[in-house]
N, C-alpha and C positions, 0 to 999 in steps of 0.2 A: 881442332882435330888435326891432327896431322896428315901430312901428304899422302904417303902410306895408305893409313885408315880410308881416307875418302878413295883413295883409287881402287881400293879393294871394295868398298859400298858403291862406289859407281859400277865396276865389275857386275856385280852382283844383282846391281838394280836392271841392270842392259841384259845379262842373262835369264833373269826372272822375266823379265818382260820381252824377250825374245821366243825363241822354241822352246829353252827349259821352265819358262816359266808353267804353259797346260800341262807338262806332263809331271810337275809334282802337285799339282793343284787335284790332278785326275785321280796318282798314286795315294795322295794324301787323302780325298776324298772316300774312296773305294776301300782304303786303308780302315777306314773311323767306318760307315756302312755294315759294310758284312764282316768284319770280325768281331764289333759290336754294336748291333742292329738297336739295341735298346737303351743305347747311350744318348745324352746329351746331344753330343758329337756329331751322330747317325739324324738325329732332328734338324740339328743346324745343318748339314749336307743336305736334307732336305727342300729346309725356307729357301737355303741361298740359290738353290739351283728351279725352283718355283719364283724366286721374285727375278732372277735371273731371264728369265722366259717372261715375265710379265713386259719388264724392259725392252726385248728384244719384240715384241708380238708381233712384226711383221715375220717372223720366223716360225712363229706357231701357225700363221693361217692355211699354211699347205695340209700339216697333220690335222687343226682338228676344224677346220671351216669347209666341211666336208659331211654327208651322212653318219657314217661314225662318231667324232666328234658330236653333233646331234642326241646318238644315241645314248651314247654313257652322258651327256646332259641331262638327260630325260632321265637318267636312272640316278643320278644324282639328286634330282628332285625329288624321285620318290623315297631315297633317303632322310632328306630333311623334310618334307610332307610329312611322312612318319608321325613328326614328335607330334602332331595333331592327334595321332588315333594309338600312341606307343601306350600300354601299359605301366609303363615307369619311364614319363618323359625328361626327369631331370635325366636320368640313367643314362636315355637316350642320347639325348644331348651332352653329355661330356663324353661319351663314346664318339661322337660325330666330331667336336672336339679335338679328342686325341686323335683322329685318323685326317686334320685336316692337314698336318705337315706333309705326311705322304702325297697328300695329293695334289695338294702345291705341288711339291716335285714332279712328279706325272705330267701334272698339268705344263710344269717348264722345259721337260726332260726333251723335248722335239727339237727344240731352241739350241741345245749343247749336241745332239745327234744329229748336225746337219750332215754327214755324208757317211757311207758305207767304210770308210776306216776307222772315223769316229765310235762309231757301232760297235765296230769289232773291238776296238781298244777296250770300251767299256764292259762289255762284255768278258773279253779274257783276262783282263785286270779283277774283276768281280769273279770269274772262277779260280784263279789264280789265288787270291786271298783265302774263299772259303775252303779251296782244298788244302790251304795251309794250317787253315785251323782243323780241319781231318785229320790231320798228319800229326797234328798236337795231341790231340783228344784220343787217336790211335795209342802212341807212345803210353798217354796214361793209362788207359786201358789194359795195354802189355802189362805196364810198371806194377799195377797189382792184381791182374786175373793168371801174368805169365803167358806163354805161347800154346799149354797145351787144350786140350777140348775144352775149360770155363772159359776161356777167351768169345766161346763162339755162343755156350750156352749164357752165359751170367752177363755177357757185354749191353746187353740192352736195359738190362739193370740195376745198370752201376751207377750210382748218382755220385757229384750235381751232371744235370744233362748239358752236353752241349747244345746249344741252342733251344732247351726249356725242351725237347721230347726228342726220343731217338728216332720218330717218323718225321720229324721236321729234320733232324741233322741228314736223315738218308734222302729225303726228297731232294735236301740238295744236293746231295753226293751226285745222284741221278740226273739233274740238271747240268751238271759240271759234266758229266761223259758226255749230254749231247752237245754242249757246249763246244769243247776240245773235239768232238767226234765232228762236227758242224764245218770248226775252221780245217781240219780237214780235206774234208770236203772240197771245200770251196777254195784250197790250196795254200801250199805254202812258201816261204823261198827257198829251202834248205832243208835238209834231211834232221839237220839239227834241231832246228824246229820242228817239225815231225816228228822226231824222235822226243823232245819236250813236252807234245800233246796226246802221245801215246803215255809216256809217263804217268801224265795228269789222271787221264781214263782209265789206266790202270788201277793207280792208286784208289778213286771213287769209286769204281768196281766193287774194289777188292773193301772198302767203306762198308758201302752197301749190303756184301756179300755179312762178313762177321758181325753188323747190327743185327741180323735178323727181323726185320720187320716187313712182316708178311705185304701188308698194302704196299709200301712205296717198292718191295721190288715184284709183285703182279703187274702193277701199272704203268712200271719200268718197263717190264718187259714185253707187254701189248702195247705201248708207246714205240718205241723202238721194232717191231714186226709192221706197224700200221705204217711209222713216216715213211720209209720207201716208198708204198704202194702208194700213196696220196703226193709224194713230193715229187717223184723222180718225171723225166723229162721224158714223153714219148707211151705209147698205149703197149709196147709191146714189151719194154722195162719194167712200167705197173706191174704187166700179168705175169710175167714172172717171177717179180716181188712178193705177190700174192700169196704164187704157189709156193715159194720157198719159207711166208712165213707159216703158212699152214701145214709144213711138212716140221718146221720149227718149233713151232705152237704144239703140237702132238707132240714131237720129243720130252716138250718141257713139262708139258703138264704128267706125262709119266714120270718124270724123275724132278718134280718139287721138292718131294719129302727127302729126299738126298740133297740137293741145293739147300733147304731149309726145314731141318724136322718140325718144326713148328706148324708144317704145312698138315703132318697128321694128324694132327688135337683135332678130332672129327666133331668134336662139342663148340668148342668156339669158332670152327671155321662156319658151322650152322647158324648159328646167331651172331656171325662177324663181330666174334668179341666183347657182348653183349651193346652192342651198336643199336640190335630191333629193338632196345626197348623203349632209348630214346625215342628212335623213330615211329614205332606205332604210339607212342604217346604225343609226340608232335603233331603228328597227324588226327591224333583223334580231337586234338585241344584246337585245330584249325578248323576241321571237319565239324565240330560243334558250338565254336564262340565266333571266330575270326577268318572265314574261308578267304572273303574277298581282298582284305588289308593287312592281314595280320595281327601284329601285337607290339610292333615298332622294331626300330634297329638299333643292333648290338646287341654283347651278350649279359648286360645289364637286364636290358630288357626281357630277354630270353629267359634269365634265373628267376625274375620276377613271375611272370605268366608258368613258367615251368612247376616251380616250388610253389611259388605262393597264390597258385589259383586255388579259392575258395572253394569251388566247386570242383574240381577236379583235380588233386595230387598227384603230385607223379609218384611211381610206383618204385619199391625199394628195388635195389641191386643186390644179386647174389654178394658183392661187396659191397656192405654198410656205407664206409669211407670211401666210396668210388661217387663224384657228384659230375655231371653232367656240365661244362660252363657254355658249348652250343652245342649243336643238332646231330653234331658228327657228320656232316654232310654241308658240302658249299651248298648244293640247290635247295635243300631239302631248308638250309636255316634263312634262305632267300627269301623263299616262297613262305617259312615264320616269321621273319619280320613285314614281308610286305606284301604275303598273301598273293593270290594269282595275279593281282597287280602287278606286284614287286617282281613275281618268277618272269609273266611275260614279257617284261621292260628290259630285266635282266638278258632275255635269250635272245630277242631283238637284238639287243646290242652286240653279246658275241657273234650271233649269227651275221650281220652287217659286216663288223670286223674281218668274218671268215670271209666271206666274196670281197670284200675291196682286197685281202690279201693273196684270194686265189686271181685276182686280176693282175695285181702286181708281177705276180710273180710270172705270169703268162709272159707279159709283156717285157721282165727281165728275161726271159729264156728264147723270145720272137727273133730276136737280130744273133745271138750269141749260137744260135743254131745253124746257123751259113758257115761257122767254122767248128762245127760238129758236134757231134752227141756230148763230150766233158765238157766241152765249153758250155753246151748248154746249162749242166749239173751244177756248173760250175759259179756260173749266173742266178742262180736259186738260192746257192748256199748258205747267204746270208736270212733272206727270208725264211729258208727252210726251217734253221736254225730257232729263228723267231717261232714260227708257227706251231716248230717242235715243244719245244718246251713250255709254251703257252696251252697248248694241247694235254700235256704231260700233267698239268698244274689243275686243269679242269676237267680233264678223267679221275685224278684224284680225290677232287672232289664230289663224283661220285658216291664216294664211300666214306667221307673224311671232308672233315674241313680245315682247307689250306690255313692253317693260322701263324702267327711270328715272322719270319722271316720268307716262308713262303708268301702269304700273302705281300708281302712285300716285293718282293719275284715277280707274281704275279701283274700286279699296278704297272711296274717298272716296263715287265716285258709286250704290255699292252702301249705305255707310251711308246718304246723303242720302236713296236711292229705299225704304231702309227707313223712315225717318221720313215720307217724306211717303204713304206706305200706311196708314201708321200716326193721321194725321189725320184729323178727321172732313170729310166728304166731301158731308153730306147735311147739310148747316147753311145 
């Protein structure tokens, strides 16, 4: 090899493995992830960053060797317990299967987020990317609905979707504003930057705004009025959080139907888009075979027990071609796969999560308060951020079940908000 060449490959190997090497490892990662969640690529970003955290495990012990940790243990078990009492336990099992990369990752995700920049890197690299693909999937939308009113009416049914449903592409759009709304927050060095994260929120916004889908921007929007009053620093910023969103909340709920006419359709907003029928049929198939365990996990399982109980059918859809693959509801397909079991294992665990992280954040905001009320805000930010859109992910599921890329969100920002409880707070 010539002189040259190796001086140029030592170059190369000395900056790779210097500072530039984590930050195309990160971009590269983040890159293959969320612009496509269902690749190859997105699995191996997965394993590597799960065996990566096995290696390191003196780095997981702060996040998960702790109650928490415990609790999604326990709820992990009553995942694979399941294929014992699942209706269609191969089913089961190759659902459990394909969601073990994910959780690998999760599981390692503590080990790569040891500090509060790391966090944030990850974090605004992952909204950065998805609102890139927003930005794409908008264009095409232009390219053939055009600028005028089908831009707004026809947009949510223009196929192929991005990201498999236009309530998953908007749930993320709405993650991304809290996102950018979060760093914020929690400050930045430059107006440049500031002016790059107003950008971003805009753009998701304005996402949001022209999909049209009624769930993810309600639940946008009661996300967004709640995190002040639950985040902010001090009982007398709450209450006026409070009142400002209940003066907000009023305004909005008179002018939905301007925001989104979709919000008129007084027929499907009564049956939540025929969501009841799923649900009083899940219910009544627990309510009468399976209260205590359910019917097993995933939505193998779920078609199985659904469609092909013998004794109880499920009931057609005003659309023939409309089939049900889960429950429409994170809690509601909880509590089918694992019955009050499964639901109270399940709330355990978030609820855990919720106090170790309203601890945390106490204890970021305890010292940061001697130099004043934004520093205290300011000290939150990153948590906030966390708890926000974690919160946002599980009100949604309320009504809906976080699937694709959300649920994926989801796992992610449960590992992150374990690591960062996990940091000291009082430095």
């Amino acid at each position: 090899m010539p002189a040259g060449d190796g001086g140029r490959a030592g170059l190369w190997r000395e900056r790779f493995a210097g500072p530039l090497g984590p930050w195309i490892l990160a971009v590269a990662a983040s890159a293959a992830f969320w612009c496509h969640p269902s690749s190859g690529l997105a699995t191996l970003v997965c394993v590597g960053v799960g065996l990566h955290g096995l290696w390191r495990w003196s780095r997981l012990k702060c996040a998960w060797a702790n109650p928490v940790g415990a609790s999604f243990l326990a709820l992990a078990f009553v995942v694979v317990a399941s294929l014992t009492w699942s209706v269609y336990p191969k089913g089961t099992f190759r659902d459990i299967v394909k969601l073990l990369p994910l959780m690998l990752g999760v599981l390692g995700l503590p080990a790569v987020a040891m500090s509060r920049r790391r966090i944030w890197i990850g974090l605004l690299l992952a909204a950065g990317f998805v609102t890139s693909m927003l930005v794409l999937e908008t264009f095409r939308l232009v390219g053939a609905l055009g600028l005028g009113p089908a831009l707004l009416e026809q947009a949510r049914y223009t196929q192929p979707y991005l990201y498999t449903h236009p309530n998953v592409s908007s749930m993320m759009a709405g993650l991304c504003v809290f996102v950018f709304g979060g760093r914020l927050v929690a400050g930045v060095a430059d107006r440049r930057q500031a002016a790059a994260l107003v950008a971003g929120a805009t753009i998701c916004l304005g996402y949001l705004w022209m999909m049209g889908s009624r769930g993810p921007q309600a639940v946008f929007a009661m996300t967004a009025l709640a995190a002040p009053a639950v985040l902010l620093p001090g009982w007398r910023a709450r209450a006026a959080a409070v009142l400002a969103a209940v003066l907000v909340a009023l305004a909005l709920w008179s002018a939905m139907g301007v925001v989104n006419p979709r919000f008129k359709d007084v027929a499907t907003m009564r049956r939540y888009n025929n969501r009841t029928i799923v649900w009083n049929h899940t219910s009544m198939l627990l309510r009468e075979w399976s209260p205590w365990v359910g019917f097993g996990f995933g939505k193998k399982a779920f078609k199985r027990a659904y469609y092909e109980n013998p004794n109880q059918r499920a009931p057609f859809t005003p659309d023939r071609n409309l089939i049900f693959p889960h429950a429409h509801s994170y809690w509601r397909m909880v509590r089918f796969e694992g019955g009050w079991l499964g639901l109270v294992v399940c709330l355990a665990a978030w609820v855990q999560l919720a106090f170790a992280s309203a601890r945390a954040m106490m204890r970021a905001s305890r010292r940061a308060r001697a130099r004043g009320w934004m520093a205290a805000l300011r000290a939150r930010g990153l948590g906030g951020t966390l708890a926000t859109c974690l919160g946002f992910i599980l009100l949604y599921g309320v009504w809906d079940y976080p699937d694709h890329l959300i649920r994926h969100s989801q796992f992610l920002l449960l590992a992150l908000l374990a690591a960062w409880n996990a940091l000291p707070h009082e430095d």
